[in-house]
Structures are given as C-alpha cells and as structure tokens.
TORPANU-937021 format. One record per atom (N, C-alpha, C): x, y, z; residue in one letter. Coordinates in steps of 0.2 Angstrom, whole numbers, plus 5000, padded with zeros to 4 digits. Example, Ala and Ser with C-alpha at 12.3 -4.5 7.8 and 13.67 -1.06 7.14 Angstrom:
<palos>
506649725039A
506249785039A
506649845039A
506449895035S
506849955036S
506450005039S
</palos>
This chain:
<palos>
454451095141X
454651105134X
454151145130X
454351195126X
453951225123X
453651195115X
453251215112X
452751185104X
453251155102X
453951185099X
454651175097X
454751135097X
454951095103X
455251025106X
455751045108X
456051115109X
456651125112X
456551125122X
456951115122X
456851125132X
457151185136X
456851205137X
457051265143X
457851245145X
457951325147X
458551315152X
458551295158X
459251265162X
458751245167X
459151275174X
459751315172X
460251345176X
460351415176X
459751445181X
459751515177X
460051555187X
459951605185X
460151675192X
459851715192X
459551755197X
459151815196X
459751875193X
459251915190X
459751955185X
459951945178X
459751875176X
460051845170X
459651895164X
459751885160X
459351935152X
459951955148X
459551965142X
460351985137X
460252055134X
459852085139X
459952175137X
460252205146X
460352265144X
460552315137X
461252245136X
461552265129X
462152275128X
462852275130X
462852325133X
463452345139X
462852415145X
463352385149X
463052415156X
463252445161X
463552475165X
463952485169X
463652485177X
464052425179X
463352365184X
463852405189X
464452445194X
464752455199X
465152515196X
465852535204X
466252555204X
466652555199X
466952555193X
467452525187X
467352455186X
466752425184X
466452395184X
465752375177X
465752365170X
465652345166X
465252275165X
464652285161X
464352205159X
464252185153X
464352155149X
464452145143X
463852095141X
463452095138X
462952035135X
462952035128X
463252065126X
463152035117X
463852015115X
463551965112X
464151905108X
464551965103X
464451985099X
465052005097X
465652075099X
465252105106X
465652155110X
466052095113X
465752055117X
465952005122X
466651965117X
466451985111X
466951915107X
467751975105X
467352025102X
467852085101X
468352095107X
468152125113X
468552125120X
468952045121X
468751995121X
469351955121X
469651925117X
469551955112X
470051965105X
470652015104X
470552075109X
471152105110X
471452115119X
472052055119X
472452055125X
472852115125X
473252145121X
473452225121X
473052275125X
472352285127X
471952315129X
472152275138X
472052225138X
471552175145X
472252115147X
472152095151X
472252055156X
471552005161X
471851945160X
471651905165X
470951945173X
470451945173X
470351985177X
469951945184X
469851875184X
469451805186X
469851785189X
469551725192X
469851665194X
470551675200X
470451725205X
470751755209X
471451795204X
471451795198X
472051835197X
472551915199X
472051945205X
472351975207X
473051975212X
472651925215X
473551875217X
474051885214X
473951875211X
474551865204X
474851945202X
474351975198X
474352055196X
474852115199X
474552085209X
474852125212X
475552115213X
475852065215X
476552045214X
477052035208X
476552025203X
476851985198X
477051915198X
476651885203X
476651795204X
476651795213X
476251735216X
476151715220X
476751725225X
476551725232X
477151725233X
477351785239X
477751835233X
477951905236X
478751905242X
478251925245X
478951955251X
478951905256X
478451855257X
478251835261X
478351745260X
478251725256X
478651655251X
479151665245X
479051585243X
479351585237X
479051615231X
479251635227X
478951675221X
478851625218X
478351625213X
477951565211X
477851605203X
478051585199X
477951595190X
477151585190X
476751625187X
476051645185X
475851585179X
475251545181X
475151485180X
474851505172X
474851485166X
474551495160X
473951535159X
473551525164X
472751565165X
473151635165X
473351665168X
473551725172X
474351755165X
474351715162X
475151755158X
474751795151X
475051815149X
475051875142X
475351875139X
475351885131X
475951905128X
476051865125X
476951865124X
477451825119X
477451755127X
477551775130X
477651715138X
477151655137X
476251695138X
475751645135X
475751605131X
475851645123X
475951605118X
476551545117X
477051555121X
477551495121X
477151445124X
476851455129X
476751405134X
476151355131X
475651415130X
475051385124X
475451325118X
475851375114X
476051315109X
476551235113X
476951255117X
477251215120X
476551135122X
475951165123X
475551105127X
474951095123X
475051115116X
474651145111X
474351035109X
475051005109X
475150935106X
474550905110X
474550905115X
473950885120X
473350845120X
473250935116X
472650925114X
472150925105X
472750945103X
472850905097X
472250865094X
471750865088X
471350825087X
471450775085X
472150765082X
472350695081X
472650655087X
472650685091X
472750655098X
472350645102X
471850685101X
471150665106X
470950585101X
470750595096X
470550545093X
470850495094X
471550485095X
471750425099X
471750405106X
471450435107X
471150435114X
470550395116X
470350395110X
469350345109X
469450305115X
469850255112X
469750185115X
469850185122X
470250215123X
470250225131X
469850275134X
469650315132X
469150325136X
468450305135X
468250285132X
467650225131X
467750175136X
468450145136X
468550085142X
468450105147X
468650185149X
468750215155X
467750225157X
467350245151X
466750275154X
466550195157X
466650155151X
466250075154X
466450065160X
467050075165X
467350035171X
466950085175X
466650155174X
466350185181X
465650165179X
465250155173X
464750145171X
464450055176X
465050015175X
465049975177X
464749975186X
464950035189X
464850035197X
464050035199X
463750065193X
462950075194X
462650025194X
462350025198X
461849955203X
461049955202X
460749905203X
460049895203X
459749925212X
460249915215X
460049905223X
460349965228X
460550015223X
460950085228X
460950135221X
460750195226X
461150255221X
461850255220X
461750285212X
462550315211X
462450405209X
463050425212X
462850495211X
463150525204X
462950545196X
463050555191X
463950615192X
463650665198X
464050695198X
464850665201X
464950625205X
465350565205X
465650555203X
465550505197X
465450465192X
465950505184X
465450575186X
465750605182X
466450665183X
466450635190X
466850675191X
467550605191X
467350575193X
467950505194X
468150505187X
467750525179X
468050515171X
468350595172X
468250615172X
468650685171X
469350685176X
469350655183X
470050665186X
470450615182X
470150565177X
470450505176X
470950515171X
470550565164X
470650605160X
471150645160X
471150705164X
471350755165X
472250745169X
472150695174X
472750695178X
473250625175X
472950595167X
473350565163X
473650615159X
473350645154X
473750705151X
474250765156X
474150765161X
474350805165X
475050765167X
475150695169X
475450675169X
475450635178X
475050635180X
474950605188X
474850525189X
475450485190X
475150425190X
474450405195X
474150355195X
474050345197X
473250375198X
472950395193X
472450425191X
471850425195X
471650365193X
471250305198X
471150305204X
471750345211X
471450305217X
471250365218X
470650325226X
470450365228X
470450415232X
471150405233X
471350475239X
471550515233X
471850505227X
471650585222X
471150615223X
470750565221X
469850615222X
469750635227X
469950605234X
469550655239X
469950715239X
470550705238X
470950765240X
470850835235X
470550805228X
470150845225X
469550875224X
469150825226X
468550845231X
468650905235X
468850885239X
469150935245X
469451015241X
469751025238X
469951065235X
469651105229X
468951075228X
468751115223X
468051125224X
467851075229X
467151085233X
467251175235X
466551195234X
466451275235X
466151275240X
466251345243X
465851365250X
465251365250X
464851325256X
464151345256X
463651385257X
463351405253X
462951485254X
462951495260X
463051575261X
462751575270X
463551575274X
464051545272X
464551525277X
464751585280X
464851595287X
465051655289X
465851655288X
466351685292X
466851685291X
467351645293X
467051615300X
467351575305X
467351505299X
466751485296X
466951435293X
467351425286X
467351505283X
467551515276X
468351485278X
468551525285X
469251515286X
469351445286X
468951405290X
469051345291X
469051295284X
468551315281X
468651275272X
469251295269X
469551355271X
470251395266X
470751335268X
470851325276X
471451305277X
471251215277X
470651195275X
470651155273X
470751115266X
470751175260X
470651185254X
471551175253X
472051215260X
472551225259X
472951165259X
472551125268X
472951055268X
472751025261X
472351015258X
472350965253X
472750985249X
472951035247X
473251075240X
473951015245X
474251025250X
474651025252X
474850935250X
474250895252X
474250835250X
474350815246X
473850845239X
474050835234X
474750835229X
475150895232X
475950895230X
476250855235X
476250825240X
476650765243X
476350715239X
475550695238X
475650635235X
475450605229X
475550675226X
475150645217X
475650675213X
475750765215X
476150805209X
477050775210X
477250765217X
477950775217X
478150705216X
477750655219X
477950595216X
478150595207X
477550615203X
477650615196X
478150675194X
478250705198X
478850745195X
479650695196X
479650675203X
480250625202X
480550575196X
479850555196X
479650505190X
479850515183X
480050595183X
479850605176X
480550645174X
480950665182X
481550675183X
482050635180X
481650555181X
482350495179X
482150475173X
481550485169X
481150475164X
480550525161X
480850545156X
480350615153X
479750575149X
479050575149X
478750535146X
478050575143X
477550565137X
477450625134X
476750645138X
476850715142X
476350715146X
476650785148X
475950835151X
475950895154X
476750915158X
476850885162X
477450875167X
478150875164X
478050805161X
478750805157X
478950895154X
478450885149X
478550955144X
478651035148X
478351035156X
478651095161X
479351085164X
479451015163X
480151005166X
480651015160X
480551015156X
480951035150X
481151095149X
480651125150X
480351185150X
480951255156X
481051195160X
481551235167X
481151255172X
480251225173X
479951255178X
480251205185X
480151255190X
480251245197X
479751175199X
479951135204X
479251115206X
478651135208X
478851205213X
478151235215X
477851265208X
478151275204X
478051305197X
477451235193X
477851185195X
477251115192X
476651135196X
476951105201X
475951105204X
475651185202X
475751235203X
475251275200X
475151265193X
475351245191X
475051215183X
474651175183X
474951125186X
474451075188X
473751095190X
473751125197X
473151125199X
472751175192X
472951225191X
472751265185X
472251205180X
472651175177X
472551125170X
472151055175X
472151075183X
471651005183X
471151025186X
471151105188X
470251155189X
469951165182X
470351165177X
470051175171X
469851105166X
470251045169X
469950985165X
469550935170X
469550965177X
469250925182X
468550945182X
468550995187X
468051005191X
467351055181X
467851095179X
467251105171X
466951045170X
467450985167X
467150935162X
466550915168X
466750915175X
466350845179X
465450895177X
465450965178X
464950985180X
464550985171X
465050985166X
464750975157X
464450905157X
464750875160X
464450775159X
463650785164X
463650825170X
463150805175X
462750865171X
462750905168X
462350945167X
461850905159X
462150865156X
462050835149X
461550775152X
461950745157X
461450705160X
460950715159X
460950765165X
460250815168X
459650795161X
459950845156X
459350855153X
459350805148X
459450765149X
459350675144X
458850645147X
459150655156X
458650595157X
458050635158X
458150705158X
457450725160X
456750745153X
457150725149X
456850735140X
456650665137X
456250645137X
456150565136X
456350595127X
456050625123X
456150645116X
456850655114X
457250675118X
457950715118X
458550685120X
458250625123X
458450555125X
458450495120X
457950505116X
457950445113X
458250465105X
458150535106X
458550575100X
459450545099X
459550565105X
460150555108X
460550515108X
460150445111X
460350365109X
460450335103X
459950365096X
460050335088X
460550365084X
460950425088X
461050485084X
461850445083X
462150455077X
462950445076X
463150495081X
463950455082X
464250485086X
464350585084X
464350615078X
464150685075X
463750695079X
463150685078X
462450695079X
462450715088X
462850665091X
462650675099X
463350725101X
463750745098X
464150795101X
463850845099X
463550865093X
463150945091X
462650935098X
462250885100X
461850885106X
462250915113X
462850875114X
463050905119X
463650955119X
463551005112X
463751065111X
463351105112X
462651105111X
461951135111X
462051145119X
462051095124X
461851095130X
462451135133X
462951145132X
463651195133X
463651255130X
463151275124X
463151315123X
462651375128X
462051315129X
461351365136X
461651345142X
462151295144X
462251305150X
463151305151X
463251355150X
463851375151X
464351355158X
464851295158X
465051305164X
465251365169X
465851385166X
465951465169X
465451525164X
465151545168X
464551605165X
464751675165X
465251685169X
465551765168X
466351735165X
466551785162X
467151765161X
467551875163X
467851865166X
468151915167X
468751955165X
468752035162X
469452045160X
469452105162X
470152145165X
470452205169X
470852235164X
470552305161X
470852355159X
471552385158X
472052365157X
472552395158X
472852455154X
472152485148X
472452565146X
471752575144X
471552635144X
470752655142X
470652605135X
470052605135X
469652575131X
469052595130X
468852595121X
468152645120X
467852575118X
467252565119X
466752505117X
466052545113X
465652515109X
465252525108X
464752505112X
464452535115X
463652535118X
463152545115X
462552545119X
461852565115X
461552625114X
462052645117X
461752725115X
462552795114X
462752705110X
463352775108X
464252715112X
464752775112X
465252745114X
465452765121X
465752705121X
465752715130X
466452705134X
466852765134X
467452745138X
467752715145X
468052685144X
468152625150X
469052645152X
469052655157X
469652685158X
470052605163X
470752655161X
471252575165X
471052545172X
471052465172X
470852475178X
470152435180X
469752465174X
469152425175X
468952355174X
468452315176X
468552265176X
467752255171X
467952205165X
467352195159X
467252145159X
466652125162X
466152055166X
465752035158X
466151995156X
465751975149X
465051885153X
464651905151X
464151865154X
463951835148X
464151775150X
464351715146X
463751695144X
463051675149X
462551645146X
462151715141X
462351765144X
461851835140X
462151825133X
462751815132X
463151805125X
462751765124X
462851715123X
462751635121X
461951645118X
461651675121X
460951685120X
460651735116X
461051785113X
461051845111X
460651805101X
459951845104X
459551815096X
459951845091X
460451885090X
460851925084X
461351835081X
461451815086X
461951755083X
461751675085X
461351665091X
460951605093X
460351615089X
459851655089X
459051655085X
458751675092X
458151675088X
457351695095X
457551645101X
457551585100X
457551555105X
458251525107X
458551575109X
459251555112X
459251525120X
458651535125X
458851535132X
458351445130X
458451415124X
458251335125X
458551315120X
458751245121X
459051185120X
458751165111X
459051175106X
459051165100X
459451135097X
459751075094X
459951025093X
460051045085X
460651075082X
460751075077X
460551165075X
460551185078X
460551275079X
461051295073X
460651345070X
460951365065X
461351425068X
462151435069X
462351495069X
462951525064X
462951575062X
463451605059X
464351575056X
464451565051X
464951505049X
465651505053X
465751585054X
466451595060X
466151605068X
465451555069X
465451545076X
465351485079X
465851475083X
465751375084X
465251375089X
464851305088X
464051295090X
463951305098X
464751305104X
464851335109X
464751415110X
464851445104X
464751525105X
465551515111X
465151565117X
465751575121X
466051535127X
465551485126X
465551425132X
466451405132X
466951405128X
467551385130X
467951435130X
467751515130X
467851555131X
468251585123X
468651625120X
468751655116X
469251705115X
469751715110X
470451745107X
471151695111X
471451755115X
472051705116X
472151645121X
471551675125X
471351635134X
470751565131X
470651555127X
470251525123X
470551445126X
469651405127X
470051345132X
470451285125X
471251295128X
471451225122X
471051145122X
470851145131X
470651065129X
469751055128X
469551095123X
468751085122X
468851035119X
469351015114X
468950945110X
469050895114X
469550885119X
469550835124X
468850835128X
468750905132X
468150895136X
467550865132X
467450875127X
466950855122X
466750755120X
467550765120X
467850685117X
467550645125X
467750665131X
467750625136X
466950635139X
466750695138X
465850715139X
465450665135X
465650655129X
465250595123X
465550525126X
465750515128X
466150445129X
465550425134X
465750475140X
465350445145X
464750445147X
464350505143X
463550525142X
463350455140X
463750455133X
463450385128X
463350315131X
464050305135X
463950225139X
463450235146X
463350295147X
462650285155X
462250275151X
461950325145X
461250315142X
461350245138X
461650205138X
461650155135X
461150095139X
461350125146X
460750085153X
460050115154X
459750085155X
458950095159X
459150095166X
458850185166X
459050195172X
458450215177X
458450215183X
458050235188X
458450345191X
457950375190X
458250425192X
457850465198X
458250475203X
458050495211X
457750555211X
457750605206X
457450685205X
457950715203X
457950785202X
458650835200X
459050825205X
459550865203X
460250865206X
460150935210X
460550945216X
460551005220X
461251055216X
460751125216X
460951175211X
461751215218X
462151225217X
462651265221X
463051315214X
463051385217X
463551425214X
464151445217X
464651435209X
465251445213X
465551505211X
465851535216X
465751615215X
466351625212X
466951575212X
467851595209X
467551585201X
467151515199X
467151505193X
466651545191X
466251565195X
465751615192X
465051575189X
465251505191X
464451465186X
464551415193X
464151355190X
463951315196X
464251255196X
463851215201X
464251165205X
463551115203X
463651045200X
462951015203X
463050965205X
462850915213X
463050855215X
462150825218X
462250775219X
461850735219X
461150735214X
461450715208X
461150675204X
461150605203X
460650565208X
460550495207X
460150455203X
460650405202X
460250365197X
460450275198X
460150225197X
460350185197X
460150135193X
460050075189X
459950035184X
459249995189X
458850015182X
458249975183X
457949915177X
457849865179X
457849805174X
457249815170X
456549845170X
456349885166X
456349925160X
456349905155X
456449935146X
456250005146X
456450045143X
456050115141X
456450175146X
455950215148X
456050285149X
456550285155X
456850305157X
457050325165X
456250355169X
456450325176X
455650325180X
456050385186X
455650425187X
455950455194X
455250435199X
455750435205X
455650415211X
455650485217X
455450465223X
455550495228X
456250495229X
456350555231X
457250525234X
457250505241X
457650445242X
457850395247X
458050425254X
</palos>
C-alpha cells in the first residue's frame, strides 16, 4: 500500500501500460488504451461487430452450425442492429433495478446458506463459494430449476474451467471434447428439462420470455450458456477478486465492515474498476474507420480487429486521476462516467446485468466479512484467453474463533 492508503493492483500482465493511445500491435490488428477512444469505438455499432468471445463462428456462417448441423440463431453477444435491440429490450425486465432490489432478501439468504458451509476445522475455497452464489443467481433468472444441485455446478465447472498454461494439443483436444460432453449434459439435464416446464407453464424468467419469443430449443441453450458465462463464471471471479483484497487490507477491511450498504458497493465498484473481469474487450471492422491517434488520424480498414484494453482504459489518468492502477474508494470521475469506467463494457453490448452482479457481489462479500476468518495465502492466478482476463481458484479461508484481523497461515 502506498502513503495514500490506496492498495496496488494486484492482477497485472507483462505489456500492461496505458500509452501510447492507440497502437497498431499486429496484422489488422489495433490497441486502444484511452478511455474516451475506447468509449467512442463502442458507441458506434454501424462501424464494428462483435470481434471476442470466439465470435468468428458466428460471423463466418451467419450462426453456428452451417452445412454441417443445425443452424443455430446467433446468441445476443454476437447480434447487431434492430435484432439486438429487440432482444436487449425483451430481457431488459430482468434486470431492472426495481427488480434487482427485490431481489435483496433472497440473496442475502442465498449468501448466509453458502456462508454457513465455512468451518473452524477445513478450508473453504472463496472461489467456490463464490461460484456456488453466482450459478444460484444467474440460473434462477435464467430460468433453470433446480439451481442448487451439485451436478449443475460440476457440469459448469467443467465447461468453463480454462486450459492449463502449457497444454499441448493432444490435451487442448481432450478438455474441448470434454467442455463438449458437459455442454451436452447440461442441455439433457438442466436447459431442456426447464424448457418442458415452461412449455406447459410460462413463468417469469429468461426461458419463458425466448419461448415466446418462437426460439428453437437448441436456440435456448445458446442463450442460456451465453447469459450463464456472463452471470456465472464474471460474477464468481468479481466476488473472489473483492475478497482478495479485503482480506488482504486490514484498513480496507475494516473500512468495509462499518461502511452502509452505499458506501461498500462504491468499494466493490473501485475494485471492478482496477481489476477488470474481461480486460480486453474486442471489436471487428466492418467498413473503414479513421480514429484519432497520437500523432494524428489513423485509418483502420474493414476487417480489422480494435483490441480495446480495458484495464489501460480504466486506468487512463485523463478520467481515473494519477493514481489509476490503485484501489481508491470513492474516486472522483467525470459525472457521465460510471465509477466502473469500462469494466461492464459500453454502448449497445454494454453488460445489462451489472446491477444484479453488484447486488449479489455486496450480498455475499458482506455476509463472509461478517466472520473472522483464517486465510491460507493468495489465490492461484490463471489467464483466460476466450475472456481475455482471469480465472482465480483456490482462495482458502476458514473461520477462526479469534476476534480481529484475518491471520494467514501456511497453506495446508
């Protein structure tokens, strides 16, 4: 921690910095580090398309599928246009902040019951934990009964768990068809059941509203998986990353605890804004484009793809201040920029369920720090290369009868 009392970041990558500007880092190939280019570019979809999150799939077909399957409708991440914005408003209700706010009481009961598993006599692993609130969360609005069991989670474990550094090919293959059979599980035993369900009763949830809608079933589950990689596997790693630096700031922690419910979400808005879950955000040219650069304007022809770097944004002292690459609690920025900057991304791909992530992040941050905890060390850092940010697991902690600070230990 620097004289400030702000904390370093603590999720960084060689290459990180927020100069120049823009860059031209490959083949038709662009990097963007300033917030307001970064903000301009995904405020005009008439230029760009979708360029992330394996969207070529999609691009090159026109949806999944082709000559070789069934044709598959392009999941809301991947659509454009007048198509987008139906869909956007369609599931707009969702996430609603009068709806999230109805939401409180159940997810407060939801944080207590995994809070509850943490023990005096065993590690719990935070990322877990936090991942158990997020599939609980995400595959109720989604519409999947049965939220709760544990073969949900493994089979989403399994599906969103990233390659291990190193993996040659013989094993990349192996996790592919592994990632496959799971997807495959998952729609035998969580998406199609709930589609039956909802076939003889419409009930008000993600599902229902695509079946209305006249989507195919294979048409639900890419949705689903879609809306349950963006309310799953983000929020698990926004909880375990908030953890992180709670327990690891004895001052920032006790800030934390006294703070009204206001007060600890601008906290874990601050730690969303330095530690970004997805840190590149990607978009694919589809008719020239002139940007401003540092030394002038710079033509970018159709095609290219503009790697907006989310943490260089985020960090850009023109809109964060000097000290952008640390943790500041109440950060003064610009009245049309929310305290996230680009962390939920921006214009029309802009994430709809931030205030739910938020809502279920506060929920469950606030009931662990509520215990005295025992913590095992940091958590093991992994990068994931589809989301472009990371991955954290094994964050251990467990309840110690002891008053005061969190104590770290050797790990067991």
């Amino acid at each position: 921690m620097d004289a400030g009392g702000c904390p370093a970041r603590k999720l960084t990558q060689p290459g990180d910095g927020t100069a120049p500007d823009l860059e031209q880092v490959g083949e038709g190939r662009w990097r963007i580090r300033s917030f307001e280019l970064a903000r301009t570019v995904l405020r005009h979809p008439e230029h760009t398309r979708q360029g992330g999150f394996n969207a070529e799939n999609f691009h090159r077909t026109g949806g999944a599928g082709g000559t070789t399957g069934p044709r598959i409708r392009p999941p809301i991440l991947y659509l454009e246009g007048e198509q987008h914005h139906a869909q956007r408003r369609a599931a707009a209700r969702f996430f609603a902040p009068r709806t999230v706010e109805s939401y409180r009481p159940w997810l407060e009961g939801t944080a207590r019951r995994l809070v509850a598993t943490v023990r005096t006599d065993r590690w719990s692993d935070v990322a877990r934990l936090a991942m158990g609130m997020a599939v609980q969360v995400a595959a109720t609005v989604i519409g999947i009964d049965r939220a709760a069991s544990a073969g949900l989670h493994r089979r989403l474990d399994v599906f969103f768990a990233p390659d291990p550094p190193g993996a040659g090919p013989w094993l990349r293959r192996w996790l592919a068809a592994r990632r496959s059979t799971a997807m495959l599980r998952f729609y035998a035993f969580d998406v199609r059941p709930a589609i039956r369900a909802r076939r003889r009763r419409r009930r008000d949830d993600l599902i229902s509203q695509l079946l209305d809608d006249g989507f195919s079933d294979l048409d639900v589950l890419t949705e689903c998986v879609t809306y349950a990689a963006a309310g799953m596997a983000t929020t698990r790693e926004l909880i375990t990353a908030a953890v992180w630096h709670l327990l690891d700031d004895d001052v920032l922690r006790a800030r934390y605890r006294a703070a009204p419910r206001e007060e600890r979400l601008a906290i874990l808005d601050e730690v969303l804004r330095l530690e970004p879950v997805v840190a590149h955000v990607l978009r694919e040219t589809t008719a020239p484009l002139t940007l401003d650069g540092p030394d002038g304007p710079v033509h970018v022809p159709a095609g290219s793809v503009l790697d907006v770097d989310v943490r260089a944004a985020n960090a850009d002292a023109r809109v964060a201040g000097p000290d952008g690459d640390r943790l500041c609690p109440g950060r003064d920025v610009p009245r049309a920029v929310p305290p996230t900057l680009l962390s939920f991304g921006d214009g029309h791909h802009k994430c709809p369920g931030a205030p739910l992530a938020m809502a279920e992040t506060e929920a469950f941050v606030t009931t662990l720090l509520a215990v005295d905890l025992e913590v095992a060390g940091p958590p093991v850092v992994r990068w994931n290369e589809v989301a472009q940010g990371y991955d954290l697991v094994d964050l251990r902690v467990r309840r110690t009868a002891r008053q005061g600070a969190p104590r770290t230990s050797a790990r067991a």
